[in-house]
C-alpha positions in Angstrom: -5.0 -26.1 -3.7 -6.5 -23.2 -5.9 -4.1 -20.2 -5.8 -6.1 -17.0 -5.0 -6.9 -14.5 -7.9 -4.7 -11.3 -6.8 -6.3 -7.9 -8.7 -4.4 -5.9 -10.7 -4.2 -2.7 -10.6 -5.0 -1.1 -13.9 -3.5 1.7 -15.9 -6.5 3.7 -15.8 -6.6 3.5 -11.8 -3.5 4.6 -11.6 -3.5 7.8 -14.0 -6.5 8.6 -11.7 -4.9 8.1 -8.8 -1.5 10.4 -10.1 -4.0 13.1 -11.6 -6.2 13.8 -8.5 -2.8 13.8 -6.7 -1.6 17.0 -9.0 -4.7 18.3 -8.4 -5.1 18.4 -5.3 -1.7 19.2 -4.8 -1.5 22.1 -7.3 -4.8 23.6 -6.0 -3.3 23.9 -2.2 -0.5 25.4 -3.7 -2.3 27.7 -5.1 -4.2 27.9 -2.3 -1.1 28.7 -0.2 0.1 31.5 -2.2 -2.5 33.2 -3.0 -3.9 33.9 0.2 -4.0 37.2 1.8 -1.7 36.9 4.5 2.0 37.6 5.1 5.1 35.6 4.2 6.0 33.8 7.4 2.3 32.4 7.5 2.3 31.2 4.0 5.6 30.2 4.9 4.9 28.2 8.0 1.6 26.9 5.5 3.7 25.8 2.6 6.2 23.4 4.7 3.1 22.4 6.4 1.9 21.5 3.0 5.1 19.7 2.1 4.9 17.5 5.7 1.7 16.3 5.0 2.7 15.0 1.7 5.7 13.4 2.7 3.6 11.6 5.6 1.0 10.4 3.4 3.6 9.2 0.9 5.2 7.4 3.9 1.8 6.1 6.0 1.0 4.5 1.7 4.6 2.8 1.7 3.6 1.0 5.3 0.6 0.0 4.5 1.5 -1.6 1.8 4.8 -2.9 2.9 2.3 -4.8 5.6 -0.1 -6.1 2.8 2.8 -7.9 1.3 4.4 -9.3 4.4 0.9 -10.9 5.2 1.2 -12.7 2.1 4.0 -13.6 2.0 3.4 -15.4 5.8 -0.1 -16.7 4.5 2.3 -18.3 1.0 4.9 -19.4 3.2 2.0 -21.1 5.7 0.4 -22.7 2.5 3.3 -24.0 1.3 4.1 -25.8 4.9 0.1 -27.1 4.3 0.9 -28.4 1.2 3.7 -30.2 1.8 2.2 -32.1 5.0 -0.6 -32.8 2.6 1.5 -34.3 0.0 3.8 -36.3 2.4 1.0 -37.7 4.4 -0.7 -41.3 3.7 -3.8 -42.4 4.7 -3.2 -45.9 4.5 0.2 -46.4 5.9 -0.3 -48.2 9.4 2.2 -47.7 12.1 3.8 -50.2 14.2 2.9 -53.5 11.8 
């Protein structure tokens, strides 16, 4: 059996990924405190902010954390395969 080509993520990808992050991040900061409204609002905005962040951190971690448990049940499955395969003979006859 072939083993299945698993991508990589590259180093490139994932300065990208980290630098949109900041930036995105940084801007709604900014955002945050620099609009014209009182302190409680940009209060009440700001640990908004931060709860959206954590979430999407946390939704990223599941997902994930899923992904790898399916292949580790599709590895564990193909090893079972392979080992019926291996142990099986076509030409042994039963019962002679």
């Amino acid at each position: 059996m072939t083993k299945p080509i698993q991508q990589e993520t590259t180093a490139a990808y994932a300065a990208q990924a980290a630098l949109s992050f900041a930036l995105a991040l940084g801007a709604m900061v900014v955002g945050v405190a620099y609009l014209p409204v009182g302190g409680w609002v940009r209060a009440f905005l700001g640990v908004g902010l931060l709860y959206v962040v954590t979430s999407a951190f946390t939704l990223a971690k599941v997902v994930r954390d899923r992904q790898q448990e399916g292949q580790v049940v599709s590895r564990v499955d193909q090893a079972r395969l392979d080992k019926l395969l291996a142990e099986h003979d076509p030409f042994k006859v039963e019962g002679l």
